[in-house]
C-alpha positions in Angstrom: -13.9 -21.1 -37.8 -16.9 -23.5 -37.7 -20.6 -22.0 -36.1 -19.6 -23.9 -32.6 -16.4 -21.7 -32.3 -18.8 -18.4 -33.3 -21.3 -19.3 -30.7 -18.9 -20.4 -28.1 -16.9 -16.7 -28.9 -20.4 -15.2 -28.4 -21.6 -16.4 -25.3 -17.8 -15.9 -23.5 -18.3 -12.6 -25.0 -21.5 -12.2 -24.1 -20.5 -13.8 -20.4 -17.5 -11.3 -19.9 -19.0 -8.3 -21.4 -19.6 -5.4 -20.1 -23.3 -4.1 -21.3 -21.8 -1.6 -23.9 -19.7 -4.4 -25.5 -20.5 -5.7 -28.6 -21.3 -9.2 -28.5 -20.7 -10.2 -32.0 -16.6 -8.4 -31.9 -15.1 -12.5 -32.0 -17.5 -12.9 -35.5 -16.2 -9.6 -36.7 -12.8 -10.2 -35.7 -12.6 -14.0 -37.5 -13.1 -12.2 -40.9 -15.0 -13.5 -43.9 -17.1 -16.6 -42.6 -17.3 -19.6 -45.8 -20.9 -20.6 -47.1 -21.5 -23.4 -48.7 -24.8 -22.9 -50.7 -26.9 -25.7 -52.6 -27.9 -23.8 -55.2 -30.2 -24.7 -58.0 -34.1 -25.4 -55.7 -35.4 -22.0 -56.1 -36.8 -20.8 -53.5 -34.1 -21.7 -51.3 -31.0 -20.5 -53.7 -31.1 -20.5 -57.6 -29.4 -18.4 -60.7 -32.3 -16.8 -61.9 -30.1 -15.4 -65.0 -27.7 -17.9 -65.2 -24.4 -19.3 -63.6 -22.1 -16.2 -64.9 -24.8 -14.1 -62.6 -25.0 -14.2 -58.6 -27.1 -16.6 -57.0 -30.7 -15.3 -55.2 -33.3 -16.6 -53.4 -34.4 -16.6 -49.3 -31.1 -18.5 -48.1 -29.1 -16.4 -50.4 -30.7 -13.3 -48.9 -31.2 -14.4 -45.1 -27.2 -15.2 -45.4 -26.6 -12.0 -47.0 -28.5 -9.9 -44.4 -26.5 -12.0 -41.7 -23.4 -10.8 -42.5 -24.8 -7.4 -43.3 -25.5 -7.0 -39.6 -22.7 -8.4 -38.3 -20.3 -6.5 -40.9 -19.1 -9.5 -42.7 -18.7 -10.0 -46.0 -19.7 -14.1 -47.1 -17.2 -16.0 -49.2 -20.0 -18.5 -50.6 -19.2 -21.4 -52.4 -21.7 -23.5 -54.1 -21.9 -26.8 -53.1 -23.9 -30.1 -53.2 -26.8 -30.4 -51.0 -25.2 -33.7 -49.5 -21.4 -32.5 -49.1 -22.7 -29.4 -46.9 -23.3 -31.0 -43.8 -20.3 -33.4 -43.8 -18.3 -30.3 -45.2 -19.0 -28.4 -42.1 -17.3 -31.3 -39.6 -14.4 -31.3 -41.3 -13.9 -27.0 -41.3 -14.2 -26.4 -45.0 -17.4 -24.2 -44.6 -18.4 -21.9 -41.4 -22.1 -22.6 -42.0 -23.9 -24.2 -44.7 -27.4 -23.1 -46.3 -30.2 -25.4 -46.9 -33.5 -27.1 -46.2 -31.7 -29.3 -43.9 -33.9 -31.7 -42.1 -33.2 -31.6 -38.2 -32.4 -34.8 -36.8 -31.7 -36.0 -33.3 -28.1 -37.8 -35.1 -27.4 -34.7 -36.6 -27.5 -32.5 -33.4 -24.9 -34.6 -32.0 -22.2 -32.7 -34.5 -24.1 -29.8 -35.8 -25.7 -26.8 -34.8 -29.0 -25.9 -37.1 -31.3 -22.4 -36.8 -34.4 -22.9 -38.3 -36.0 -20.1 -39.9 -38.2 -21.3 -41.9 -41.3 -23.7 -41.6 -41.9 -24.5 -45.4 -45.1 -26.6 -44.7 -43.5 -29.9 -46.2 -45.1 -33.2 -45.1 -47.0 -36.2 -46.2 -50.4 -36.4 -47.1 -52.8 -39.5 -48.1 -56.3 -40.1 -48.6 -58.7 -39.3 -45.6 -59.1 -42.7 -43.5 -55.8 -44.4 -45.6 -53.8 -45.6 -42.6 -52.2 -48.8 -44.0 -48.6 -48.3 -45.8 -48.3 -51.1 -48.2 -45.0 -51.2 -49.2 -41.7 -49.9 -47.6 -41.0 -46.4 -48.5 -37.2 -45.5 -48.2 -35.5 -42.3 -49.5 -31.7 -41.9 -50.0 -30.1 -40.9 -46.4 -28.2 -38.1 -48.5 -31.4 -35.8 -49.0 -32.7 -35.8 -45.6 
């Protein structure tokens, strides 16, 4: 089950529901929802003891707290930060954890919740405003 089929379940739910009904039954009822993790850019998700010991950090716990509160338990599989989105199209994972960056392509296919604002940006010198050669970064870690 891929995050369009959980929120689609949750708003007919939510739609044909009588108040006392609990809206999250379809999420419950699909049984243990696949992860895939990039782990390894603390403070996203790391192995602070090593690979032989679980992973932590704030997507580890945010995920974990998820499926706490909705009963769940995660089967999370570690993953490279460029297979996750592609990963999630084809139904390998449920959802995927990461500093994705939100683009208008990538909403066309894929759901994201952000719930974090990290701060990232650019910065250069006060009164700079002339870019002097093309700056490119490999589409995979956007």
């Amino acid at each position: 089950m891929n995050i369009r089929t959980i929120r689609a379940r949750l708003r007919g739910a939510a739609a044909q529901a009588a108040p006392t009904d609990d809206p999250v039954a379809a999420v419950r009822e699909a049984g243990t929802p696949r992860v895939g993790s990039s782990v390894g850019f603390p403070p996203g998700a790391y192995y602070p003891n090593g690979t032989d010991k679980g992973p932590a950090g704030q997507d580890i716990d945010l995920a974990d707290a998820v499926a706490k509160v909705l009963g769940v338990r995660l089967e999370r599989q570690d993953a490279s930060f460029e297979t996750i989105l592609p990963a999630l199209g084809s139904g390998k994972y449920d959802f995927g954890t990461g500093n994705f960056g939100v683009t208008s392509e990538r909403l066309k296919t894929i759901d994201f919740v952000t719930y974090i604002n990290d701060g990232q940006g650019f910065a250069v010198k006060k009164g700079n405003t002339e870019l002097k050669s093309k700056v490119t970064y490999p589409p995979e870690h956007t």
